[in-house]
PLY file of the C-alpha trace (Angstrom):
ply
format ascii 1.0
element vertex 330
property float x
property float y
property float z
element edge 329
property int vertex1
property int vertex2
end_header
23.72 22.08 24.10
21.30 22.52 20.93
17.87 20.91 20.82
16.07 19.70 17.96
12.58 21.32 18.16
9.92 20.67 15.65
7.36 23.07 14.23
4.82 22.30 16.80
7.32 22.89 19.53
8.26 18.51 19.96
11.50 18.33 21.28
12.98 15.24 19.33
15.72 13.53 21.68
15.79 9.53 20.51
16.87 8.65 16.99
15.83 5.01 15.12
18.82 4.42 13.44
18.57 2.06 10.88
22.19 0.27 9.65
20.56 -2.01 7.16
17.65 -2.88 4.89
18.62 -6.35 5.32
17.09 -8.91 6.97
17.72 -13.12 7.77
14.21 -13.48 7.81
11.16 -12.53 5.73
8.68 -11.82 8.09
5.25 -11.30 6.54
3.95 -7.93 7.89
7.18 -6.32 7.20
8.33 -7.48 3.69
7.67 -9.32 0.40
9.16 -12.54 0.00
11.31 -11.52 -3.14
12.29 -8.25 -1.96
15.44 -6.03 -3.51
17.99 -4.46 -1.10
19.85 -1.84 -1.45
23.55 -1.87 -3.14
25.91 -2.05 0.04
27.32 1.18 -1.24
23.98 3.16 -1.05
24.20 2.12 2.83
25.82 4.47 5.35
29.55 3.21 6.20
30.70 2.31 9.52
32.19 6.02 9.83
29.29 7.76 8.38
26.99 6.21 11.06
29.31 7.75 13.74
29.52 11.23 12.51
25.73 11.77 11.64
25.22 9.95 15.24
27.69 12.32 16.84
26.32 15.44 15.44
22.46 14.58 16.37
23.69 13.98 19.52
24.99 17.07 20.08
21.96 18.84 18.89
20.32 17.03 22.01
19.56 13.01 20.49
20.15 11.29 24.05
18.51 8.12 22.82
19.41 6.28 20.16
18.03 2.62 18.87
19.89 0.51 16.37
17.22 -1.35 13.84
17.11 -2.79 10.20
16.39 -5.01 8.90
18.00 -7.07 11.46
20.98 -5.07 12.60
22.95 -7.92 13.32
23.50 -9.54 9.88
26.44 -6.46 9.70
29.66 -8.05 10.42
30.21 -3.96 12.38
27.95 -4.31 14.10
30.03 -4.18 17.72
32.04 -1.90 16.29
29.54 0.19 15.51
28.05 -0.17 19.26
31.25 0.76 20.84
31.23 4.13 18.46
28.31 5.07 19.50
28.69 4.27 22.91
31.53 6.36 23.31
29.68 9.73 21.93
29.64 11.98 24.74
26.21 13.36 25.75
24.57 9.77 24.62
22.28 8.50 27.63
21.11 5.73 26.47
21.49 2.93 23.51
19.43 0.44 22.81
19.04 -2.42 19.97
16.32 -4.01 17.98
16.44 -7.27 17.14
14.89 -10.78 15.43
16.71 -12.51 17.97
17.73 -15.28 15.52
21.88 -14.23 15.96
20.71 -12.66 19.57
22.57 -15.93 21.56
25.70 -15.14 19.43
26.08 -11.72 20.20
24.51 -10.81 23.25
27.96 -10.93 25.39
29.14 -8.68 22.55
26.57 -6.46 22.60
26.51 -6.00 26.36
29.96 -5.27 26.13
29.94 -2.93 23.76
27.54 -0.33 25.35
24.05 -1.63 24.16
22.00 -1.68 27.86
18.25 -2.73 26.43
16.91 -5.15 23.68
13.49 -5.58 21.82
12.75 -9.12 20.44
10.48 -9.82 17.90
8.59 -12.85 18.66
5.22 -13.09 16.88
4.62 -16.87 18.08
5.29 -19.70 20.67
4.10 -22.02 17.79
7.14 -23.34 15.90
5.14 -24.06 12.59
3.41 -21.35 13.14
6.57 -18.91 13.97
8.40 -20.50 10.30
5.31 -19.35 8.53
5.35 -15.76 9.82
8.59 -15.47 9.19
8.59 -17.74 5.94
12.07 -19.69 6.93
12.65 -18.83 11.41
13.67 -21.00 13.25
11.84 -20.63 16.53
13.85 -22.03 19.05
16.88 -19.91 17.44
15.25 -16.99 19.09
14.62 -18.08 22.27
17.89 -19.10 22.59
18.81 -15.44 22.01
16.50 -14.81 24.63
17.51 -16.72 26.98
20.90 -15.67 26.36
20.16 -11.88 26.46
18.10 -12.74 30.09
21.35 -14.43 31.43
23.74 -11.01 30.43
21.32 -8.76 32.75
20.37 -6.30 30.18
18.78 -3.35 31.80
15.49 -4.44 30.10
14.57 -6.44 27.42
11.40 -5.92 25.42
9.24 -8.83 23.71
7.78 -7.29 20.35
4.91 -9.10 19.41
2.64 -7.87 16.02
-0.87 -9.24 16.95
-3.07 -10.18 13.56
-6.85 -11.35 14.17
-7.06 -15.12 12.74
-2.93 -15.80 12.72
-1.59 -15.55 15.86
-4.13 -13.60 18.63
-4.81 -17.24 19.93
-1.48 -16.89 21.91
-2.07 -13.35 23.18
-2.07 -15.06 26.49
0.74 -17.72 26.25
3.17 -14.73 24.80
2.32 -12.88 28.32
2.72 -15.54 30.41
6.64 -16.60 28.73
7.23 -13.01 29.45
6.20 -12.97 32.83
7.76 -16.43 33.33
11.38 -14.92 32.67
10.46 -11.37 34.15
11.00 -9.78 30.78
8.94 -6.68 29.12
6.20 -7.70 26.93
4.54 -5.02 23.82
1.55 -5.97 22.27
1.58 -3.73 18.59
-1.12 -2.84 16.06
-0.14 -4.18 12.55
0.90 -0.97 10.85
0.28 -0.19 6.76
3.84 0.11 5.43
4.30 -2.05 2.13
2.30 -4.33 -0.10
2.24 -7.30 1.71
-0.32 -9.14 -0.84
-3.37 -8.63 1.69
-5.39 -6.18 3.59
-4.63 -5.25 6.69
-8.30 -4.67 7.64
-8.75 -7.89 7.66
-6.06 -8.89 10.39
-6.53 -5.81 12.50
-6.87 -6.30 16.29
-6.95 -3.51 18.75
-5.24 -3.14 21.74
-8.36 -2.82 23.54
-9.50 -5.67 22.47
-5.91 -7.39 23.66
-6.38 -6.14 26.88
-9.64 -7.40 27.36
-8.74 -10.70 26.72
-5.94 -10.25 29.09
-7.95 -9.04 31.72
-10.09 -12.34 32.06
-6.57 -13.87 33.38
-4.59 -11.21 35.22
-5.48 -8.20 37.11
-4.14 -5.30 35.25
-2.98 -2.03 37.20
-1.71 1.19 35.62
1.86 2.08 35.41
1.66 5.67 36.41
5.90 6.78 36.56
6.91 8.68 33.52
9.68 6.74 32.36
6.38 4.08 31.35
4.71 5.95 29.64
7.20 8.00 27.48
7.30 6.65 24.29
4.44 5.06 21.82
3.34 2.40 24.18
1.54 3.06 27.00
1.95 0.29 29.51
0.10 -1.77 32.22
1.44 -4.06 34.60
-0.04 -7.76 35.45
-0.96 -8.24 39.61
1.80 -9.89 41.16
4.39 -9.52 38.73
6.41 -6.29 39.30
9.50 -7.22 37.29
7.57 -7.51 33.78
5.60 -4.28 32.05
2.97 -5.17 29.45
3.00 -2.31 26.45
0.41 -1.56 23.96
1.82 0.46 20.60
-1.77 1.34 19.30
-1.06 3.39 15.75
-4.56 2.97 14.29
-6.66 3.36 17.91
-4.47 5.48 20.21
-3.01 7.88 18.28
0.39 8.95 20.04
1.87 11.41 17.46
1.43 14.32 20.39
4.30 13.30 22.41
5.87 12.36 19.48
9.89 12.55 20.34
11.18 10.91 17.36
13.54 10.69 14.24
14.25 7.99 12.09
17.17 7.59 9.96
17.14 4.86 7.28
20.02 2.60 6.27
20.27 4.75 3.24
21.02 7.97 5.25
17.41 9.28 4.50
16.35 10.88 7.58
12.53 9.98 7.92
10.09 13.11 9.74
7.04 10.87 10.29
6.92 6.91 9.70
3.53 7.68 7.97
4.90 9.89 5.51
7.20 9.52 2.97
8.81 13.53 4.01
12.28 12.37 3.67
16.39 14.48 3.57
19.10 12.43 2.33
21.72 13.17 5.01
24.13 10.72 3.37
24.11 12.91 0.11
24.97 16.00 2.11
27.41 14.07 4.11
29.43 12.97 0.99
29.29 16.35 -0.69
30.59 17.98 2.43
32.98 15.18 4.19
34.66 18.21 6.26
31.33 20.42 7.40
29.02 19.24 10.14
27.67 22.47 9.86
25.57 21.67 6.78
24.38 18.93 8.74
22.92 20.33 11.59
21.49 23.61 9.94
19.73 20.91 7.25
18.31 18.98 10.82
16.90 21.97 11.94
15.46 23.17 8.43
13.76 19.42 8.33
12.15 19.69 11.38
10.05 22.85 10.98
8.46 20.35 8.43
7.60 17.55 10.81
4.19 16.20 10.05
1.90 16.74 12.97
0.92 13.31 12.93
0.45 10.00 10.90
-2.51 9.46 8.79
-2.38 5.23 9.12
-5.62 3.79 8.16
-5.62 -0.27 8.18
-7.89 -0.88 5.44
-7.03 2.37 3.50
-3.46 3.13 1.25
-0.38 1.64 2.13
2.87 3.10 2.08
5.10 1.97 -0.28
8.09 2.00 2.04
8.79 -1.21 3.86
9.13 -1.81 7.76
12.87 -2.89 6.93
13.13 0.02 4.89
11.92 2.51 7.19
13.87 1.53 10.03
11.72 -0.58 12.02
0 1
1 2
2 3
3 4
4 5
5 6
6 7
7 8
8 9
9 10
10 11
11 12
12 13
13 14
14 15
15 16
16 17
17 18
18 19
19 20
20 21
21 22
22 23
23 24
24 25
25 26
26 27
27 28
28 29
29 30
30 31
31 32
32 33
33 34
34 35
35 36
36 37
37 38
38 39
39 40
40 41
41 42
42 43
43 44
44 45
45 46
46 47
47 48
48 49
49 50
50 51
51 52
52 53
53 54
54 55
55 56
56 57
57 58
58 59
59 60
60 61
61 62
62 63
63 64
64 65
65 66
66 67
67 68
68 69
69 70
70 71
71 72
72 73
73 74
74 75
75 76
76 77
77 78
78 79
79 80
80 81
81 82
82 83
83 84
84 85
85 86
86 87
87 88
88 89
89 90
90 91
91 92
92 93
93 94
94 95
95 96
96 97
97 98
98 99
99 100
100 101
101 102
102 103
103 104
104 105
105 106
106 107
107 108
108 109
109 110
110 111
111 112
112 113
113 114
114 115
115 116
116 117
117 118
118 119
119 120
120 121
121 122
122 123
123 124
124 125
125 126
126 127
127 128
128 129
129 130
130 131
131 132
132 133
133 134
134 135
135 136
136 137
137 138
138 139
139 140
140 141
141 142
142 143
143 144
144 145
145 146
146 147
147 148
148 149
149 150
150 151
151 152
152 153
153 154
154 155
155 156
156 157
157 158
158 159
159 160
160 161
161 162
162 163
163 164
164 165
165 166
166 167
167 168
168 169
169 170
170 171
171 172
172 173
173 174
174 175
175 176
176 177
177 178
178 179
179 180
180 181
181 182
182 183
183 184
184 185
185 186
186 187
187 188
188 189
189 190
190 191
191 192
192 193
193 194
194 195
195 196
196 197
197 198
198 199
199 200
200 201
201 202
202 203
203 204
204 205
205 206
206 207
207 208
208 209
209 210
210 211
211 212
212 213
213 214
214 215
215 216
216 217
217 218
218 219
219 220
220 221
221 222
222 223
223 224
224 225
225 226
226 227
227 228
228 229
229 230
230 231
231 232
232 233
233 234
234 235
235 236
236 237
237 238
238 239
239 240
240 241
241 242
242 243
243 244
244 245
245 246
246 247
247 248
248 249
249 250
250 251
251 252
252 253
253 254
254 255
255 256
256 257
257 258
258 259
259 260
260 261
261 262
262 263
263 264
264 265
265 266
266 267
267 268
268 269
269 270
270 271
271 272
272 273
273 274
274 275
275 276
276 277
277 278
278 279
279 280
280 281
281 282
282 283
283 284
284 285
285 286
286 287
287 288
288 289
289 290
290 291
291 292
292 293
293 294
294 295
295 296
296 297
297 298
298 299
299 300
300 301
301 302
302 303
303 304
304 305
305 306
306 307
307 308
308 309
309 310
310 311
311 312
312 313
313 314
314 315
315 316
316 317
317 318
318 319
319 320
320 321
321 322
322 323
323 324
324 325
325 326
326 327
327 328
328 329
């Protein structure tokens, strides 16, 4: 088997595979409320989706996440799980979701190959949950919850984006409906991707100052196995309650680029080096010009990656991206 290796000797084995810019909700972090999607023909078909999938995977992908947008407003979207499923030499796939079609599909899902879930949920607060997310529907999504709970997914994953003076007053009430149905929870640092019509600066919170807070309730021990600490959040685990972990994704105060292990592909096809730069190759472009060569493919992977950024340069109350969350793949 090929690996991808980076410049700085990273070996990248879990793609973010985005199958849509589209979303069924306008959450405001991610997205402007009048935003412009991309023509469904600029999007990477069903069968394109398997064969870039299948050839990263035999360069040594053993992870791969389905995003968006919401991944579940395509009408392939099982399909598209079983494909990818079935690639030999994938370990492991996962989904991202809003949760809001989660109760309709989780069977499905299950079914299909998909063995872990992360949920946004940004509030317990159903006013406060439609404002976030300009039209949800809170109790939509913890039906999907619930739903994806009574399949026995191998884990599921509460997302929650934490913004000083919206929604840290629930910090603990989030923790505790995690704990309640012995489900993951991740506290994340609002990251800088978009014009979102404010600063960010002026909803950051840190995760230290999450876990402080936390810490006047519940005791807080360190997760010390590898598989907890392997990816961007670095987790802790609440006294008494071994089925739940409690994650931190820190972008602005823990800087995790080091380990960094991943790849991003957008809905467009563009593969992504570094969610904080804009470093982009159009794999769908080289994919339509050569429809019979994966070799192009994988020699253009391994050109990319000797220009993987060493890390991101975020700074909350500094430059934005222009790129979207739901453009970049969540």
């Amino acid at each position: 088997m090929s690996f991808l290796i980076d410049g700085l000797g990273r070996r990248m084995n879990y793609l973010r595979l985005s199958l849509t810019d589209r979303c069924d909700l306008r959450c405001r972090y991610c997205m402007a409320d009048d935003m412009r999607f991309l023509p469904r023909e600029q999007t990477l078909t069903r069968a394109e989706i398997r064969r870039v999938a299948g050839v990263m995977v035999a360069e040594g992908i053993g992870k791969i996440r389905l995003t968006g947008g919401e991944p579940l407003v395509r009408p392939d979207i099982i399909s598209i799980c079983e494909d990818l499923a079935a690639l030999p030499g994938l370990n492991e796939l996962v989904l991202s979701t809003n949760g809001r079609q989660l109760a309709a599909h989780a069977c499905a899902l299950k079914a299909a190959g998909v063995s872990r879930l992360n949920i946004s949920l940004d509030s317990l607060k159903p006013e406060r949950f439609h404002h976030i997310t300009r039209h949800g529907v809170l109790a939509e999504v913890i039906d999907g919850i619930d739903a994806a709970v009574a399949q026995g997914f191998q884990r599921i994953r509460l997302n929650c984006v934490m913004m000083s003076g919206c929604n840290d007053d629930e910090i603990e009430d989030l923790l505790a409906f995690a704990l309640a149905r012995g489900i993951d929870i991740c506290f994340i640092e609002e990251m800088p991707l978009g014009d979102v019509g404010r600063t960010r600066a002026d909803t950051y919170l840190s995760s230290a100052d999450i876990i402080a807070r936390l810490n006047q309730r519940y005791t807080l021990l360190p997760m010390l196995n590898r598989d907890a600490q392997a990816g961007p959040a670095r987790y802790l685990q609440a006294q008494g309650y071994p089925a739940s972990r409690i994650g931190f994704i820190s972008p602005h105060s823990n800087n995790f680029c080091a380990s960094c292990n991943r790849l991003r592909l957008t809905a467009e096809g563009r593969l992504l080096l570094c969610l904080g730069h804009e470093h982009s190759l159009s794999l769908r472009d080289l994919m339509r010009a050569h429809p019979d060569d994966d070799q192009v493919l994988r020699e253009a992977l391994h050109t990319a990656l000797a220009q993987k950024p060493a890390r991101h340069e975020f700074a909350h109350d500094g430059e934005q991206l222009v790129r979207f969350m739901n453009v970049s793949g969540g």
